[in-house]
Each structure stands twice: as C-alpha cells, then as structure tokens.
N, C-alpha and C positions, 0 to 999 in steps of 0.2 A: 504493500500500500504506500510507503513514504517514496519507493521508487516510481510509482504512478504520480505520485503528488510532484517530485523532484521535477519529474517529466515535464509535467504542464508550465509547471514553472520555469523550467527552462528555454520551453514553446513561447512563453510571454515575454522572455530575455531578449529572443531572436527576434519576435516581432517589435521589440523599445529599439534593437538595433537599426532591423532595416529602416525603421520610420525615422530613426534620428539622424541615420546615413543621409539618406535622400535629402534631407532638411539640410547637412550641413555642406552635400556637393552641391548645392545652389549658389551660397555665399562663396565654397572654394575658390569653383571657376571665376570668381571677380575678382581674386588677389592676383596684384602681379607676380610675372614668373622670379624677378630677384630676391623674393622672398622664398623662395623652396629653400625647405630643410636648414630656415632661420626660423628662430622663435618669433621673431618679426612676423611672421606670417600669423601665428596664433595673436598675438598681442591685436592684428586686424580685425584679426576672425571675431574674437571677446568683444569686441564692440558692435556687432553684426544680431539684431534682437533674433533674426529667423536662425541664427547658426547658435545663439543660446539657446533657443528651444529643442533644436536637434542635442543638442549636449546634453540638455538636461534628460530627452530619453534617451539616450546610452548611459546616465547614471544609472540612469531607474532600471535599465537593461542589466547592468552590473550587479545592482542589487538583486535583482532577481535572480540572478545568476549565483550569487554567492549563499542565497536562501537555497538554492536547487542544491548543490554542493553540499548543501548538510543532509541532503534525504538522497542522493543518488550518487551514485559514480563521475566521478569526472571523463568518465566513455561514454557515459551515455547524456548527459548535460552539454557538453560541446559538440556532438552532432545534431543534437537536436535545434541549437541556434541558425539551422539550414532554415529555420522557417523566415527568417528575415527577409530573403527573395522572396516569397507572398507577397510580401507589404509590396515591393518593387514591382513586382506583376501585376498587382491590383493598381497601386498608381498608375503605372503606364498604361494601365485597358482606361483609366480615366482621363487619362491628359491626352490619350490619342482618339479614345472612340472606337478600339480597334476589340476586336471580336478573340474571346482568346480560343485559341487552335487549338488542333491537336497535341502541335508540337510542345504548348504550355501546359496542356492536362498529364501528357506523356513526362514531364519533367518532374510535376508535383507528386504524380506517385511514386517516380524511380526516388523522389530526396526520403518518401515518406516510406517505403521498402525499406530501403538505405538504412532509416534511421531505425528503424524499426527491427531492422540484425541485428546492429549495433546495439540495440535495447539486451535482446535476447541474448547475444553472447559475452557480454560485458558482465563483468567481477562485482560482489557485493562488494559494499564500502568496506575498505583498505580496513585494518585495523592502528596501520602505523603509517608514517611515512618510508622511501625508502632509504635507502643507505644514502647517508650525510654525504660522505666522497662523491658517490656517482648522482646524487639530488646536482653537487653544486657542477659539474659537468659538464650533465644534461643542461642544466640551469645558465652554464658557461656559454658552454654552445649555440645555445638559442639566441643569446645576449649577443653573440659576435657575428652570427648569421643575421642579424636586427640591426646593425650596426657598420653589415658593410656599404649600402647609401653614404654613408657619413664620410667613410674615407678620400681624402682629397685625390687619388688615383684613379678611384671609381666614376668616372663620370659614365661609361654606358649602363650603369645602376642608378644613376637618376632620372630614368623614363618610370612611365607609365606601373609596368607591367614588375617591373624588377620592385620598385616601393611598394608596390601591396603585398610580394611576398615578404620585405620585410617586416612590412606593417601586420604581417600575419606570424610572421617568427614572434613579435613584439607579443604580439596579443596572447601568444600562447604562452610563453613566459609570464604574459599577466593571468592567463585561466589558470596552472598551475602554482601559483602562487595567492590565487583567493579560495584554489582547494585548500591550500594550506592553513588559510583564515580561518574556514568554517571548520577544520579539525581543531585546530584551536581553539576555538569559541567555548565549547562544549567543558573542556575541561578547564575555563577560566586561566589560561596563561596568557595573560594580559600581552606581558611582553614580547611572545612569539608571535601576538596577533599583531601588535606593532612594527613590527620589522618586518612579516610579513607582508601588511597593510603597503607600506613605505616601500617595500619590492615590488608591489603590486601596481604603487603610485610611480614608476620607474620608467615599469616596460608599457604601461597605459602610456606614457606621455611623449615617449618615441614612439612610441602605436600610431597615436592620434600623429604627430607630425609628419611622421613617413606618410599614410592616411592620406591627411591635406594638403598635400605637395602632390601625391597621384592622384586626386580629385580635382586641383589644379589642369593636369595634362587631359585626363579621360573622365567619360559620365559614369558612376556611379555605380554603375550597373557591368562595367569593367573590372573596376575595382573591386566590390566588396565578394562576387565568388571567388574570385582569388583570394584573396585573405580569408574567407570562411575555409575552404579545402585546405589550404594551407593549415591552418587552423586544427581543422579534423582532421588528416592524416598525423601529423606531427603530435598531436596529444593524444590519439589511439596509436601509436608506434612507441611512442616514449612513455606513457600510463606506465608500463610492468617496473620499468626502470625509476624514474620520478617518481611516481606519486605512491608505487607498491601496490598496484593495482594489476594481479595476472589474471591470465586466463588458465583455467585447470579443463576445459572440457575437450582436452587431446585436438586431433586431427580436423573434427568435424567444425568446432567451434573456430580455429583458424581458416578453415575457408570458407565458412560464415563470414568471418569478420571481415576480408579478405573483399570477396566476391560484395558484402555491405559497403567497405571503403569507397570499390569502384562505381558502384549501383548511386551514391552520394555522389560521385564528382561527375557524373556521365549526368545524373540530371542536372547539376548546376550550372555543367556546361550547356546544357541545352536551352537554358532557362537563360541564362546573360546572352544567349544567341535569337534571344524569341521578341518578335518586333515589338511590342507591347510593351517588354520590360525596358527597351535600347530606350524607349519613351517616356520613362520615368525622369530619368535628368538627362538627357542627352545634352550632348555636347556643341546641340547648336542652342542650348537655352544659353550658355557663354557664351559661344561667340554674337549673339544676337543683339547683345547693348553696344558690342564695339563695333559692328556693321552698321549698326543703326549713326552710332557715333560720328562713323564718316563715310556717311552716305553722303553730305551734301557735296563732300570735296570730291568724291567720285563722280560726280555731275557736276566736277563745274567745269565751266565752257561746254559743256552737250546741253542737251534742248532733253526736256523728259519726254518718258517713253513709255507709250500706252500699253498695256499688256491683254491679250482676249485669250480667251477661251484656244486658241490656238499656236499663243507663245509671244511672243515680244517684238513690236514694231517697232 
C-alpha cells in the first residue's frame, strides 16, 4: 500500500515538473545567449513573474518527490516522473489544436508499461544506504559527468542536447541525495538530513543552470526527455550500488527491468517526436518577439507585401 501511495505521489512530482518546465522554457528563450552557464542568466530568470511560477512547481515537484521516497523505492519514484511529458502533450494539443495521434497514445502507454516493470521489478525500500566508498563514487561520478559543460575546453558541450544530459547527470545526483533525506527523516538525524539537504541544494542548482542554458538553445520538449531518460537509466543502473537498493528476483527480473528501461525511453522518444508536444514551447515562441523586433528594418526600402491564400505577392 505505501508503495501504491509513493506511486501516485511520484505521478504528481512528474506532472509539478513538466508544468513548471514549460512555464520556465518561455522566459529561457528571452535571455540572451552570453549568459549561458552564468549565474547571470538565473539572476534574469528571478525577476521573470511566469519563470517564478514555473519554479515554484518544480519545488512543489520536489517535494512531492521526497514524500514518495519515504513510501517507495527510488526505482520506482524516478521512473514514474515520465509522467511530466503528459502535461507537455496536453499543452501542445492546446496551443496547437492538433488532434492527438496514434503516434501520442502509442507513446503514453509504452512510458506507462515502462513504468509499470519498473514498478514490479524494483526492491522494497533499502534498509540502509550503500557502502560510504562506493555512495561517494557513484556520487563523484555523477558530479563530474554534471560538470563537464563547465569546463573551458568543452565548448561542443554547450549545445542543446549535451546540457540536458548534464542537466540530467545533475538531477540524478539531486534524486539520490533527497532519497537520502527521507531515510533520514525517519530516524530524526537532523544533521545527515542537512548535509544531505545542502547536497541536494548543489546538484538542483547546476541542474537548473545547465537546464536554462539548453532551454535557451531548444523548446522544451527537447530538453526535458532527455534529462528525464537520463535520469531513469542512470538511477535504475546505479540504485544497487548508491542507494542499496538490489534486485534478488534472478534472470527474469533483469530482463524485466531491462526490456522496462527501453519500453521508457522508446516512448519518450516518440512523444518529444509527436507534433502536439514540438507545440508546447516550440522554438518559434523565441524567436517570434525578435522577428517581430525587426521586422520593420527588414522592410525598409521595400513596399509591403500582400499575402493570399496562395502565398506572397
């Protein structure tokens, strides 16, 4: 029962996500590009009322999230935040009008299969964490995989596609470290929950920058399955190791989980591919104030130009 309850809660994580995603790639694409992967660029964003609202449900997202963590597994609470593409799909069927397909029904049941392995083959809750060494490691690893954006050599790691994976290295350092919270909580060690907490408030705040530097480049809808897969493979590969979390049920339950991983990323892919969704923040909602911006200088010296039903005179 507390695993069914974690569930749902988790389900509500992923939907504070996607809706607060969408909310804050509006505001992104208006900063300029010399602010990528400056704090400059947040200091923007914070004054932006529609990109605090979005913030504010990814808090609420978070919390939700670190309540699920106390009734379930951290394998089965971060696959289940796949429900945040919903919100994305349901926006975009409203901002375009468009009729959702096959190709989007077909997606929501492979995430909702997916998740639903991952339910069934995933570990009661941990009784501990794991080994200290290999916690700080894994823990290391993720940090320096989140980190390489950052480095001044790396410039073909400042597109698009390379920042959401490590906005998703980020993030999964931050879901593994608010399991750590809610183990903590339980037995009142105040101070693990704070160090914890402050681990937690580390890889969230390179999350988010990496984040709004690739919401900057692409719509939203780009971005955030990227970081969600990322996300879910990387905290169901590393659970046994991290958080002490195995699997015991032999052969059958590894290619459950296996066959669940891919059945996750095959729909997500299909879903950031699905027209509906591309229309949730697409990438011409930015460039649309700066065309607008200089349109007039693009006609000057030309005479304007009628446009019919059949294309432009």
């Amino acid at each position: 029962m507390n695993a069914v309850l974690g569930l749902a809660l988790a389900l509500g994580a992923g939907s504070c996500y996607g809706f607060g995603v969408t909310l804050q790639a509006l505001e992104a694409r208006r900063a300029p590009a010399r602010e990528s992967l400056h704090l400059a660029l947040l200091r923007r964003l914070v004054s932006r009322p529609r990109w605090i609202v979005g913030t504010c449900c990814v808090v609420a997202g978070w919390a939700l999230q670190a309540t699920a963590l106390l009734l379930a597994p951290v394998t089965v609470v971060q696959p289940a935040l796949a429900v945040g593409l919903f919100v994305l799909l349901v926006a975009g069927a409203r901002l375009s009008q468009e009729r959702v397909g096959r190709r989007e029904v077909i997606a929501v049941v492979a995430i909702i299969v997916g998740v639903g392995g991952l339910a069934i083959t995933a570990p009661g809750q941990a009784e501990g964490d794991g080994n200290a060494l290999v916690v700080g490691i894994g823990l290391g690893l993720l940090g320096i995989a989140a980190l390489v954006p950052y480095s001044p050599r790396r410039g073909h790691w400042r597109t698009g596609a390379p920042l959401a994976i490590s906005a998703g290295f980020a993030y999964s350092w931050s879901g593994f470290s608010t399991k750590f919270v809610a183990d903590a909580i339980p037995s009142e060690a105040w101070i693990v929950v704070l160090v914890w907490l402050g681990a937690t408030g580390v890889g969230a705040g390179i999350g988010l920058l990496s984040e709004m530097t690739a919401l900057q480049q692409r719509s939203a809808i780009h971005v955030f399955p990227i970081m969600l897969v990322v996300q879910i493979v990387t905290v169901v590969l590393l659970a046994p190791l991290v958080a002490g979390e195995g699997w015991t049920g032999g052969a059958l339950s590894l290619i459950t989980l296996s066959l669940s991983l891919a059945v996750v990323a095959v729909g997500a892919g299909l879903l950031a591919t699905a027209p509906a969704v591309r229309a949730a923040v697409s990438t011409d909602h930015g460039y649309s104030s700066s065309r607008l911006s200089t349109f007039p200088v693009e006609l000057r010296g030309s005479s304007p130009r009628k446009t019919t039903s059949r294309g432009t005179l």
